[in-house]
C-alpha positions in Angstrom: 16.5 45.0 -3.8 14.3 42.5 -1.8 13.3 43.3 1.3 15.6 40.9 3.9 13.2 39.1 5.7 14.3 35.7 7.3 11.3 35.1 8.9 9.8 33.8 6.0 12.1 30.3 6.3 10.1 27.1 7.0 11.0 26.0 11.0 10.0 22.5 9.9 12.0 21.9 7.3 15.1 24.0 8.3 16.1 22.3 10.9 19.2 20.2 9.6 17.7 16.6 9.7 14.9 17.5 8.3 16.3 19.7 5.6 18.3 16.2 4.6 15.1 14.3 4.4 13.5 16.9 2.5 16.5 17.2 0.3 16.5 13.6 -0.6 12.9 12.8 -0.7 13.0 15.6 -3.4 14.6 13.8 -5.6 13.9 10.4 -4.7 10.3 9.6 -3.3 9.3 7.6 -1.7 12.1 6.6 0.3 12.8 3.2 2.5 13.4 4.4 6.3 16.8 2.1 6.0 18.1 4.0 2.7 16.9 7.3 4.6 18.2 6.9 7.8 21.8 5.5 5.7 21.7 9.0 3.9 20.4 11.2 6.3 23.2 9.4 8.9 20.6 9.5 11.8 20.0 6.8 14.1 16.6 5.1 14.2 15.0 7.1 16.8 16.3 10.3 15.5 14.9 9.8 12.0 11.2 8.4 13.5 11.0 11.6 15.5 12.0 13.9 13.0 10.0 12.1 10.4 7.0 12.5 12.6 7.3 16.0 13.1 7.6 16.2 8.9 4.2 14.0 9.1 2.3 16.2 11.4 3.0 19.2 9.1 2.0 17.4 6.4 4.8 17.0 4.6 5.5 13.4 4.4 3.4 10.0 4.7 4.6 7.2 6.1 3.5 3.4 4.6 4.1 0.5 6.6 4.2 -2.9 4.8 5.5 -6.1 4.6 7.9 -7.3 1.6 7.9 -11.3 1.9 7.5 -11.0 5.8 10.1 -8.4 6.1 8.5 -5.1 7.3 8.9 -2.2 5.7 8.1 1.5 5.5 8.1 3.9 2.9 8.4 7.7 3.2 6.9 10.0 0.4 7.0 13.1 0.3 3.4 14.4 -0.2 2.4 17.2 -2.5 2.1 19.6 0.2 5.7 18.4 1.3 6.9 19.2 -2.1 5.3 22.9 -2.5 6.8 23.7 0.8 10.0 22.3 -0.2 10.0 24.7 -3.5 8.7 27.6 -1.5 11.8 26.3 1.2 14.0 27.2 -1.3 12.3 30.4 -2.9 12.7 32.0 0.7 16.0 31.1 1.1 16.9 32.1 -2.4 15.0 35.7 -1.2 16.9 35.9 1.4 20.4 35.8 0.0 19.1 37.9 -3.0 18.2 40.6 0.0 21.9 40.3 2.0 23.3 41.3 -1.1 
């Protein structure tokens, strides 16, 4: 039996937006801020600062570009986004294992 320890549980990523944009930007990277704030269901300033708190940890870059003359940003998830997303997931995994 594990050893039930939920301090181990990423603060960054658990916090429910950002456990959406982590989510999504697992399976789909990078992202459009439109089609992430449309799946995420966040308004603009909610996604920029939860997005910027996902780019301070490291977790996500941000690309600003134009398409035509439309602006446009992109959101990838960054490698060391993706191993704390798996290791996200390991220590909640862990931590149901140890309720048990």
């Amino acid at each position: 039996m594990s050893r039930f320890d939920h301090t181990t549980i990423d603060d960054v990523i658990h916090g429910r937006l950002r456990l959406g944009i982590m989510a999504y930007l697992s399976t789909v990277s990078p992202a459009s801020f439109v089609e992430l704030k449309a799946k995420v269901n966040a308004t603009d300033g909610n996604l920029s600062t939860h997005l910027s708190k996902l780019e301070e940890a490291g977790y996500v870059r941000i690309e600003k570009k134009f398409a035509g003359k439309k602006p446009l940003t992109l959101v990838h998830l960054t490698k060391s986004g993706r191993n704390a997303w798996i290791a996200y997931l390991d220590s909640l995994h862990a931590l149901l294992n140890a309720a048990e």
